[in-house]
Rosetta silent file (secondary structure, phi, psi, omega in degrees, C-alpha in Angstrom):
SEQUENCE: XXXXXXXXXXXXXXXXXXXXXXXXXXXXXXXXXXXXXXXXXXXXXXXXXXXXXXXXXXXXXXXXXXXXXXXXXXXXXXXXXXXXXXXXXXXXXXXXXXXXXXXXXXXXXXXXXX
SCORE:     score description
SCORE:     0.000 S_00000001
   1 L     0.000  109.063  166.167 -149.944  -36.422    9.303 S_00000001
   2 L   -45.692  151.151 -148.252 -152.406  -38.085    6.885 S_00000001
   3 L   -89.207  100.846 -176.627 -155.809  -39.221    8.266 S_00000001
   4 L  -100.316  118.454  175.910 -155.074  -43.193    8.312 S_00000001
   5 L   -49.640  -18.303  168.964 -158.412  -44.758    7.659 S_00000001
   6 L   -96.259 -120.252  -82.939 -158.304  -48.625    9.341 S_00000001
   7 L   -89.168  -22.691  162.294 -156.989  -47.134   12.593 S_00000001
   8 L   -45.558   95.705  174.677 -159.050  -43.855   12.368 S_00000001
   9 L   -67.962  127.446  152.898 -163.041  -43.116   12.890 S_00000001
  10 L   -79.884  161.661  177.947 -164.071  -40.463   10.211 S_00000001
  11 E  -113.318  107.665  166.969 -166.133  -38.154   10.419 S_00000001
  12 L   -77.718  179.375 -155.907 -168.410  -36.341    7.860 S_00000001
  13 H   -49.836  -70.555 -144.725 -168.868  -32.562    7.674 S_00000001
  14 H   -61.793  -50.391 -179.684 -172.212  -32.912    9.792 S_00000001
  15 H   -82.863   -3.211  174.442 -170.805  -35.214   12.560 S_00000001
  16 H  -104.663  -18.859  168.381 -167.456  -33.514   13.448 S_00000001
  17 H   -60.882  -74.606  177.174 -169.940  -30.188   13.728 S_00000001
  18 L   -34.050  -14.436 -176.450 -172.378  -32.135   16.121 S_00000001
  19 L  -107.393   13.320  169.750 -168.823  -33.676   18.103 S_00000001
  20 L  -131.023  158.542 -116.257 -167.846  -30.235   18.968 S_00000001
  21 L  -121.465  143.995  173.072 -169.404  -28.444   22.091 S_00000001
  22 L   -55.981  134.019 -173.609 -171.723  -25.349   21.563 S_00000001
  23 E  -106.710  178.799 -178.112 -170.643  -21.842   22.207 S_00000001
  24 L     2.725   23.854 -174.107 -172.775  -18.918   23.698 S_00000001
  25 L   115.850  -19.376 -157.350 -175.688  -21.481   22.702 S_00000001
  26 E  -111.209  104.171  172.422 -174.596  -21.855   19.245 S_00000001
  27 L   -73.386 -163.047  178.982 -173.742  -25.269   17.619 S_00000001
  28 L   -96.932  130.423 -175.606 -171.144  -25.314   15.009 S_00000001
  29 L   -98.614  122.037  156.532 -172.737  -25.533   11.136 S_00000001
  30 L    11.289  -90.616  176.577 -171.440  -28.228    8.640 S_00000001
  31 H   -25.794  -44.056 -157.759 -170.648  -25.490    6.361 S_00000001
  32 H  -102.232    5.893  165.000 -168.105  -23.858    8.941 S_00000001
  33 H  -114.252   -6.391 -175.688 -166.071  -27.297    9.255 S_00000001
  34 H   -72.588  -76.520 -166.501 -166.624  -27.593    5.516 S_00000001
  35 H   -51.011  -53.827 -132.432 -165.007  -23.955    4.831 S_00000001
  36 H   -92.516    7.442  126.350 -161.913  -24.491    7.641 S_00000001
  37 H   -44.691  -56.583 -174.016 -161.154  -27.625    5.739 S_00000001
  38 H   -91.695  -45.590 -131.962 -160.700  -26.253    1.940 S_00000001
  39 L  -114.042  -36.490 -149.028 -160.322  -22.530    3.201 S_00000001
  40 L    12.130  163.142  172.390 -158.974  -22.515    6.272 S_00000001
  41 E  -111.032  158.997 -175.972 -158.256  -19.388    8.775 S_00000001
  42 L    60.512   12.175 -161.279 -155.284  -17.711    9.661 S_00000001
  43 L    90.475  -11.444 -172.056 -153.640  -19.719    7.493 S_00000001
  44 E  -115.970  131.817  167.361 -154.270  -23.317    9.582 S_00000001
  45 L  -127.250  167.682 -170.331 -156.326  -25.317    7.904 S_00000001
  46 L   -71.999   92.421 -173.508 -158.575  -28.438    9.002 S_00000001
  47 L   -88.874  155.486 -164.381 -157.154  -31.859    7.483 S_00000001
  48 E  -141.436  163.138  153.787 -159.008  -33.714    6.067 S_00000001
  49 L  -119.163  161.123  176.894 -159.700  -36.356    3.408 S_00000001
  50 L  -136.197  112.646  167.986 -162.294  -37.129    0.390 S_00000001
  51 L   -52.818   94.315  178.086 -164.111  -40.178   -0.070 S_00000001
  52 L    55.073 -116.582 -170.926 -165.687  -39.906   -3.462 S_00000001
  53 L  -114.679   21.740  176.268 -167.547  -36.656   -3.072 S_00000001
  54 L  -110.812  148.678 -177.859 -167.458  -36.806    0.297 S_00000001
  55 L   -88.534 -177.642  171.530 -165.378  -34.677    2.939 S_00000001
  56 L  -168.937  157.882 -155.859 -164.048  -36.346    5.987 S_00000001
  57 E  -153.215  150.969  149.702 -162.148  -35.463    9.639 S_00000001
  58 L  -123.029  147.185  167.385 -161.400  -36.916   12.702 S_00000001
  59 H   -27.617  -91.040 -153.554 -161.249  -36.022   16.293 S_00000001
  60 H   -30.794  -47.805 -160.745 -157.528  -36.047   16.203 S_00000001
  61 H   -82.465  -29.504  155.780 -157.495  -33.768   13.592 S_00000001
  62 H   -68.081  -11.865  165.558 -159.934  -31.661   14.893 S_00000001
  63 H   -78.453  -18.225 -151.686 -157.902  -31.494   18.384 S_00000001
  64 H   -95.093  -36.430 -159.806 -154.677  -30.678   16.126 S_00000001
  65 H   -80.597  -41.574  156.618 -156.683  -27.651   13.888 S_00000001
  66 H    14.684  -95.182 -179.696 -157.457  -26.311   17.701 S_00000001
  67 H   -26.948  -65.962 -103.859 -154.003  -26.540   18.733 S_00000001
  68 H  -112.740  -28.120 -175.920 -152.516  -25.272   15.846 S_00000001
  69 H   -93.652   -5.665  148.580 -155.368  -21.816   15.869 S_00000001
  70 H   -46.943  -68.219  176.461 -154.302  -21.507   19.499 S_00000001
  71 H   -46.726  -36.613 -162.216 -150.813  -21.368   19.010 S_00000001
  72 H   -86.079  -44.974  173.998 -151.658  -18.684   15.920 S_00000001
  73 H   -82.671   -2.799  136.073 -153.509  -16.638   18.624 S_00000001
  74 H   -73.159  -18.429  163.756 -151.164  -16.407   21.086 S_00000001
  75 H   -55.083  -34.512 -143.312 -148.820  -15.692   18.325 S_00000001
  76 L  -109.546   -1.005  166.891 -150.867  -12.790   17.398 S_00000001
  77 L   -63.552  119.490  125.769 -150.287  -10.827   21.512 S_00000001
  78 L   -30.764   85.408 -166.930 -148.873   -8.117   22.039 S_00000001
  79 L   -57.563  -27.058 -171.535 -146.586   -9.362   24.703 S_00000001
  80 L   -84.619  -32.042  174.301 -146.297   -5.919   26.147 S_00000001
  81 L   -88.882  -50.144 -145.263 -150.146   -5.033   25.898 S_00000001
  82 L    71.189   28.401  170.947 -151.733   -8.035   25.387 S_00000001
  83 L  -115.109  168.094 -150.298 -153.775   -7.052   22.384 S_00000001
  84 L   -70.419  167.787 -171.811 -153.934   -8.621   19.107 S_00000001
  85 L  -138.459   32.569  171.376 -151.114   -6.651   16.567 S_00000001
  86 L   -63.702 -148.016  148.703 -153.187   -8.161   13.477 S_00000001
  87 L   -26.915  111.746 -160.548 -154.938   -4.837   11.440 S_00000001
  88 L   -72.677  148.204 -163.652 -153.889   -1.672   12.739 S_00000001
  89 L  -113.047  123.400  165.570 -157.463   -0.059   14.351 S_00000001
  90 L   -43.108  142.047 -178.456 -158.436    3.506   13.274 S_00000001
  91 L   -64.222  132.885 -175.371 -158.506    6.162   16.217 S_00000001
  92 L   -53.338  163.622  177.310 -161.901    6.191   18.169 S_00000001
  93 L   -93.972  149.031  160.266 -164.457    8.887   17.044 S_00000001
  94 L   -47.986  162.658  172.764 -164.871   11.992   19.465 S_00000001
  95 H   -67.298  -50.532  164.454 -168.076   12.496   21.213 S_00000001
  96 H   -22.829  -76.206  169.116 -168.204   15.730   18.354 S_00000001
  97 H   -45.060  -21.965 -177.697 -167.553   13.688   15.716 S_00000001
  98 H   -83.618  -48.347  162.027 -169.876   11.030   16.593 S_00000001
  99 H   -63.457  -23.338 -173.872 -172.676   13.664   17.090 S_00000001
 100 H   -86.451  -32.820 -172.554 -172.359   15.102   13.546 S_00000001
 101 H   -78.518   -8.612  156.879 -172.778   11.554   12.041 S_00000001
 102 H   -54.952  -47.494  166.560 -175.780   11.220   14.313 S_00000001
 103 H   -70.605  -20.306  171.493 -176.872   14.234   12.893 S_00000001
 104 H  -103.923    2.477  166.671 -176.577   13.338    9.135 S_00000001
 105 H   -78.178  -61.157  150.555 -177.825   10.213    9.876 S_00000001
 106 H   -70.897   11.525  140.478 -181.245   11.448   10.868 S_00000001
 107 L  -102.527   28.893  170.571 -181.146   13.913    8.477 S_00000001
 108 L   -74.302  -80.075 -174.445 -181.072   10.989    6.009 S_00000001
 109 L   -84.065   11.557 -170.903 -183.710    9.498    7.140 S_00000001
 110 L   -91.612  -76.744  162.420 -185.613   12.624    7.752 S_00000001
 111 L    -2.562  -51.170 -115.429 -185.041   13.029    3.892 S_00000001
 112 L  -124.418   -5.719 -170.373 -185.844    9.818    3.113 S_00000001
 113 L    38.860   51.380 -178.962 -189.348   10.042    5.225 S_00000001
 114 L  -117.178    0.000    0.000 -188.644    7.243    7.769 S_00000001
């Protein structure tokens, strides 16, 4: 659904970061409503429109790109495990294995006179 502009408030980059609520402490940066607008993740992207050289959002739309990366992460369950079935994960290292790259790691930097 296109952004319609008399019944709509817009938003710029800066003010739909600042209208969405801080995580661990952490606001949201321009830049990162900037990217999920042209770039988007997962495939969902942020709509948006642009006023001269400017980008622009709305709540609504920012409730919808939400939605829509919810739905893609419950999508993304393992119904039987519950863990994501994105990029298959490499087997943990042994405690062995893990010591020899400890060991060639400080003897790196042993090397390397740190």
């Amino acid at each position: 659904m296109a952004i319609d502009l008399e019944k709509e408030a817009v938003l710029g980059m800066a003010d739909a970061a600042k209208a969405l609520p801080a995580v661990n402490g952490h606001r949201v940066a321009p830049s990162s409503i900037w990217r999920r607008a042209r770039e988007g993740v997962q495939g969902v992207y942020l709509e948006h429109s642009q006023l001269g050289g400017r980008l622009v959002t709305t709540m609504r739309c920012l409730n919808e790109f939400a939605a829509a990366l919810a739905v893609k992460g419950i999508q993304n369950l393992s119904p039987a495990k519950g863990i994501r079935t994105g990029r298959p994960r490499g087997r943990p290292r042994s405690d062995a294995r893990r010591g020899q790259e400890v060991a060639a790691a400080r003897r790196r930097l042993s090397e390397a006179g740190v």
